[in-house]
C-alpha positions in Angstrom: 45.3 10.5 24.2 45.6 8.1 21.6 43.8 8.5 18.7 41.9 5.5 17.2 41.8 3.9 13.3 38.3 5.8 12.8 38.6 9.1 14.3 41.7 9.0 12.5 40.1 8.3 9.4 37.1 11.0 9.9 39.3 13.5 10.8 41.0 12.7 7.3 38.2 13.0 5.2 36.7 16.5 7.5 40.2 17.9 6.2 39.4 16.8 2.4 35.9 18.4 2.7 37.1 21.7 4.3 40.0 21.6 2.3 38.2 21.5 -1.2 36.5 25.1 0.1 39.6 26.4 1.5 38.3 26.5 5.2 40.6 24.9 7.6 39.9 21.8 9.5 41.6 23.8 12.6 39.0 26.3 13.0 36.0 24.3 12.8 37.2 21.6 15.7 38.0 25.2 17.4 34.6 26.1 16.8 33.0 22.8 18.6 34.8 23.7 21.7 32.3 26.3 22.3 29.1 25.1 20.5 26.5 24.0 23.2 24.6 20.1 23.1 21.7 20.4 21.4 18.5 19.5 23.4 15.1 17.9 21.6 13.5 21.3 22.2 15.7 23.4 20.8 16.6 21.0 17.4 12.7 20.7 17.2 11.7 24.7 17.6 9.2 23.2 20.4 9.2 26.8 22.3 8.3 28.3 18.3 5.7 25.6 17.3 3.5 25.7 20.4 3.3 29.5 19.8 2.1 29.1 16.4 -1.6 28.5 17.6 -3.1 31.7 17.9 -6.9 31.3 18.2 -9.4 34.6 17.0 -11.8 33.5 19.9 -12.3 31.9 23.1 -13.9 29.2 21.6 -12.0 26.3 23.0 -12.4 23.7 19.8 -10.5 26.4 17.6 -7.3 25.2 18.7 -8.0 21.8 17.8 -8.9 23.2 14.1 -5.6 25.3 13.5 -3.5 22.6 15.4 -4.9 19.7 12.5 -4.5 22.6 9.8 -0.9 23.0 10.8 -0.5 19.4 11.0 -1.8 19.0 7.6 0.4 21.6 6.0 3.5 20.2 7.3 3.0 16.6 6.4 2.2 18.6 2.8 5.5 19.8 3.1 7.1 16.0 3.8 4.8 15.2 0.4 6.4 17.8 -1.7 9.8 16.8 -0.6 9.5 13.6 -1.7 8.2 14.8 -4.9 11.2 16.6 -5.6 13.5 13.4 -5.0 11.4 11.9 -7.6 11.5 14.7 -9.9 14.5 13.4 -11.6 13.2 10.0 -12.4 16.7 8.5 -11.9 15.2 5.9 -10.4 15.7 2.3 -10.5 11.8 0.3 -9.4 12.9 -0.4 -5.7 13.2 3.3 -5.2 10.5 4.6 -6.8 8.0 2.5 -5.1 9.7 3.0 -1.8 9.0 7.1 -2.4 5.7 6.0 -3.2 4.9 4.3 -0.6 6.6 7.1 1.7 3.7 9.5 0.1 0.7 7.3 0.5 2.4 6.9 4.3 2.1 10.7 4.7 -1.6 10.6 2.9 -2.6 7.7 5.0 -1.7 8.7 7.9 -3.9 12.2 7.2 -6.8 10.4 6.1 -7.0 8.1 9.1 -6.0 11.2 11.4 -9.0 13.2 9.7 -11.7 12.3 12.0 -10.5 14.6 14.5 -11.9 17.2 12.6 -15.1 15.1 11.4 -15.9 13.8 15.1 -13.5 15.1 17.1 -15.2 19.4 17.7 -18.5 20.2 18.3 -20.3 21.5 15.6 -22.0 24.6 17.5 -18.0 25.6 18.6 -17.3 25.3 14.7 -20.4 27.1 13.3 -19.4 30.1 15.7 -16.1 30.1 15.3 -15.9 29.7 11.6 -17.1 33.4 11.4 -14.2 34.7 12.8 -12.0 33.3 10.2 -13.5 34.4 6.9 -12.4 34.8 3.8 -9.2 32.5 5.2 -10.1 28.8 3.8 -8.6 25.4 3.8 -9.5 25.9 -0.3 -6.8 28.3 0.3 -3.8 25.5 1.2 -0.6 26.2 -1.5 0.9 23.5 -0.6 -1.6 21.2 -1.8 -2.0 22.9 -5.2 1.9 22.6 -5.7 1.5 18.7 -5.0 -1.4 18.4 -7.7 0.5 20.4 -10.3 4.2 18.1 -9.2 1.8 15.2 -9.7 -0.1 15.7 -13.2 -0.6 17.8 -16.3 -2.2 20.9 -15.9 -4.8 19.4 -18.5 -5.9 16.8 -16.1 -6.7 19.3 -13.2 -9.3 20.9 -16.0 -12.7 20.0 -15.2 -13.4 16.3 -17.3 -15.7 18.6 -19.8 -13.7 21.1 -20.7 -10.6 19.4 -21.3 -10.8 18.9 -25.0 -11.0 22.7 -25.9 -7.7 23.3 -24.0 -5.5 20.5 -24.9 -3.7 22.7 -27.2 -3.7 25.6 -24.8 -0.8 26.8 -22.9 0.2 26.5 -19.4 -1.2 29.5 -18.6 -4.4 29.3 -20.4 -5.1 25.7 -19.0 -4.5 27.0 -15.6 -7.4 29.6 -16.0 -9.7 26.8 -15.9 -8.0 24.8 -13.2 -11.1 23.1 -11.1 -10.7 24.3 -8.3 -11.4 28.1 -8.9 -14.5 26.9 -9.9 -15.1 26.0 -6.3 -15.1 29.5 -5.0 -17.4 31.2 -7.3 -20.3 32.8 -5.5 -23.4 31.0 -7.1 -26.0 33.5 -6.9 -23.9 36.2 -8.9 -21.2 34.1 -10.6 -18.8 36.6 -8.7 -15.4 35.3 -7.3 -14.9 35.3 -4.0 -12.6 37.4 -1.3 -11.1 33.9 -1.0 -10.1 33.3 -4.9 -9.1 36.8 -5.1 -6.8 36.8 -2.6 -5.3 33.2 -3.0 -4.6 34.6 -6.6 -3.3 38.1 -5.6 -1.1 35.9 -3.4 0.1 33.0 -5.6 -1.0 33.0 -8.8 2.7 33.9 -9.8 4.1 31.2 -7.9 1.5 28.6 -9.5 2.0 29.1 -12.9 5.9 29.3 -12.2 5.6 25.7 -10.2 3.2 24.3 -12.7 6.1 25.3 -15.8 8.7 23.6 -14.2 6.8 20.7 -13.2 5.4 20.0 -16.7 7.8 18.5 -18.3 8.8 16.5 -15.0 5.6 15.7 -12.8 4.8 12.0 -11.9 2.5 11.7 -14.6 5.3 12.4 -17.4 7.5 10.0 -15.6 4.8 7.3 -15.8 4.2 7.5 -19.6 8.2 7.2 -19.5 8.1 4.2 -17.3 5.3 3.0 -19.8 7.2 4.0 -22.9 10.4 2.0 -22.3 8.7 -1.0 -20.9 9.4 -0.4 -17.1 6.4 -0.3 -15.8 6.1 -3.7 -13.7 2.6 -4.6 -12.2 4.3 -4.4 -8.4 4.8 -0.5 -9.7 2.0 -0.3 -11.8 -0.1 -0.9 -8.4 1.6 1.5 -6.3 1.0 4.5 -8.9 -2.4 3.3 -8.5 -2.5 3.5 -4.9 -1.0 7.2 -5.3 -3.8 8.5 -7.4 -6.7 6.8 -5.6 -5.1 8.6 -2.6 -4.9 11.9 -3.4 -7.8 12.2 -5.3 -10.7 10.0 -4.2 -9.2 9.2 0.1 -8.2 12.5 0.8 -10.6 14.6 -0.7 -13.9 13.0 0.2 -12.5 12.5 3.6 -12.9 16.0 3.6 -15.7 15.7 2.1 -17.1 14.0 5.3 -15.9 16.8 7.3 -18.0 19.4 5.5 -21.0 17.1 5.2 -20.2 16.5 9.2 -20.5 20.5 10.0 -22.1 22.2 6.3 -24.6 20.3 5.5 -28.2 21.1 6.9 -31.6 20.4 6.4 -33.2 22.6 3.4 -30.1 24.6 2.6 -26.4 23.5 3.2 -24.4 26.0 4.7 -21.9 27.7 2.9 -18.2 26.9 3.6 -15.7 28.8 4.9 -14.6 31.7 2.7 -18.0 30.5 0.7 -16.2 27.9 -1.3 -19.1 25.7 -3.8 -18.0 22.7 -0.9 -20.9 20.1 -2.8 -19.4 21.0 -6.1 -15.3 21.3 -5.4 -14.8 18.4 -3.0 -16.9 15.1 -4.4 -13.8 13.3 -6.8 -17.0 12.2 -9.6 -17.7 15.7 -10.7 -14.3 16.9 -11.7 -12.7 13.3 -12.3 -9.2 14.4 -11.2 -7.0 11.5 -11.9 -3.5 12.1 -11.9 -2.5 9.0 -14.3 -5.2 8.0 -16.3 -3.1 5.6 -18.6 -3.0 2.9 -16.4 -7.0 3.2 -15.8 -9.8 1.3 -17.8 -12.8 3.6 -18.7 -14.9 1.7 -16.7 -12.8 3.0 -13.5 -12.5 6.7 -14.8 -15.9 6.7 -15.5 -16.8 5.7 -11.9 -14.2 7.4 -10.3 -14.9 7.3 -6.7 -17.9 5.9 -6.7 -17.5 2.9 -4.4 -15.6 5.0 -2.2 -19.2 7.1 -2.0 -21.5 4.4 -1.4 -19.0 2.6 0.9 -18.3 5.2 3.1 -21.4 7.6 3.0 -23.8 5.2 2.2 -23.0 2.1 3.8 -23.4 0.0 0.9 -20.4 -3.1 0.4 
C-alpha cells in the first residue's frame, strides 16, 4: 500500500510526540488494531445520563424539574470552563469578547429555556412534590457560587450595605457575609437553615479555596486591567456589560418568576424549598450584585434591575 504525503507526515509528527515521552509509535498503532469505533451513545454516556433522573415520587412533573436542574448544572459547568480560559487574561480584544459572548450564549440560552420550569409543570405536581426534596435546594447549586466568585470580588457579592465595613476584611471574613447566606436564614428565629448548614458542611472549604485563587484573577480584576492600560474599547466595554446584566439581573429574576409562578400566594407566600428567604435572596435591587461596577453610572447601580422588574413583572415599557 502506498503511503500518501500526509499520512506520511502525521505518522512523523505521532513519532515526535511519543517519542518526547519515551513511548513508541509501534505500540500505539498496535493498540488501534484492537480499539472498537466509537458510537454517539457510548462517546456521549447516553445509557449513564438517562439514568441520572431518579424521581422521590410518582409525581410525573418531577422528572421535568431534575431533568432542567441537570441541564442547568451542566451548561454551569461549560460557564466555568470558559472562565478558566479567561483566567489568564492573555488575551488580545477579538478573543475576549468571543469568550464572552460564548458565556452570555450559555446564560441566554438558560434564561430563554427557563420557562419550562415557570409554565411548563403544574403547580399542584410541584407543591406536592417539593416536600419530598427538602432540605435539597437549587440555593444549594456550587457551581453557580464558583462562577460568582471567578466573576468578581468577594466584596461585591457583600450585601450593598455592608460593604464598607468589610473592605479591609479578608477573604474569609468577607465571605461570612456573602449575600446569599442571608437567603436561608429562617425569619421567625434568625436560625440557619438544614439547607445553609449542610451546603457549608459540604463546601465551605472549597469556597473559600476557589474564591483565594480567583481573587487576584476573576473578570472583574481583569477589567480594571483592561481599564488601566487603556484597552478597554467600547465594542468590549459593551460585552462586559452584557455579562453582568446577565448573570445578575436575566438569570436571577428569571428565577425569580419561577418562584413568584409556584411560591407566591395570597396572604402568605410560601416558603421555598429548603426554606430559602426566596423574596429577599432572588430580586437583583436588594443585594445590587454587580460584578463590574466601574463601567456603571450611579444612576444604573442605583436602579439596578429595575426596568427589568417593571418590564417583565409589571408590564410597563
Amino acid at each position: 500500500m502506498e503511503i500518501s504525503p500526509k499520512t506520511q507526515d502525521l505518522l512523523e509528527k505521532l513519532h515526535k510526540k511519543f517519542d518526547a515521552d519515551s513511548q513508541k509509535l509501534d505500540d500505539y498503532l498496535e493498540g488501534l488494531l484492537h480499539n472498537n469505533y466509537e458510537p454517539y451513545w457510548r462517546y456521549v454516556a447516553v445509557d449513564a445520563l438517562l439514568a441520572l433522573q431518579q424521581p422521590k415520587t410518582d409525581i410525573p412533573d418531577e422528572l421535568i424539574f431534575i431533568g432542567y436542574h441537570q441541564i442547568t448544572e451542566l451548561y454551569f459547568k461549560l460557564i466555568i470552563h470558559e472562565l478558566e480560559q479567561m483566567s489568564s487574561g492573555e488575551l488580545d480584544e477579538n478573543r475576549w469578547e468571543d469568550k464572552i459572548t460564548r458565556i452570555v450564549r450559555y446564560l441566554k440560552n438558560l434564561i430563554d429555556s427557563f420557562d419550562i420550569m415557570i409554565e411548563g409543570m403544574e403547580r399542584d405536581q410541584f407543591l406536592k412534590f417539593r416536600m419530598s426534596l427538602l432540605p435539597a435546594s437549587g440555593f444549594q447549586s456550587a457551581q453557580f457560587r464558583k462562577i460568582e466568585m471567578a466573576y468578581t470580588d468577594m466584596l461585591q457579592l457583600i450585601p450593598e450595605d455592608k460593604r464598607k465595613g468589610l473592605k479591609d476584611q479578608t477573604i474569609a471574613q468577607q465571605y461570612a457575609q456573602i449575600y446569599w447566606k442571608a437567603g436561608s436564614i429562617e425569619e421567625s428565629t434568625g436560625a440557619k437553615t438544614l439547607t445553609l448548614l449542610q451546603f457549608e458542611e459540604h463546601y465551605e472549604k472549597e469556597f473559600l479555596e476557589w474564591a483565594h485563587a480567583w481573587a487576584p484573577k476573576n473578570l472583574n480584576q481583569q477589567l480594571l486591567t483592561l481599564q488601566k492600560n487603556n484597552k478597554l474599547s467600547p465594542s468590549l466595554l459593551a460585552h462586559f456589560k452584557t455579562l453582568d446584566v446577565y448573570l445578575n439581573i436575566n438569570w436571577r429574576l428569571s428565577h425569580y418568576r419561577s418562584a413568584v409562578r409556584y411560591l407566591a400566594a395570597k396572604g402568605t407566600d410560601v416558603p421555598a424549598t429548603g426554606g430559602t428567604n426566596w423574596q429577599r435572596f432572588l430580586p437583583p435591587r436588594f443585594q445590587r450584585i454587580i460584578a463590574f461596577p466601574s463601567i456603571w453610572t450611579e444612576e444604573e447601580k442605583a436602579n439596578w434591575g429595575k426596568s427589568w422588574v417593571d418590564e417583565q413583572l409589571f408590564n410597563l415599557k
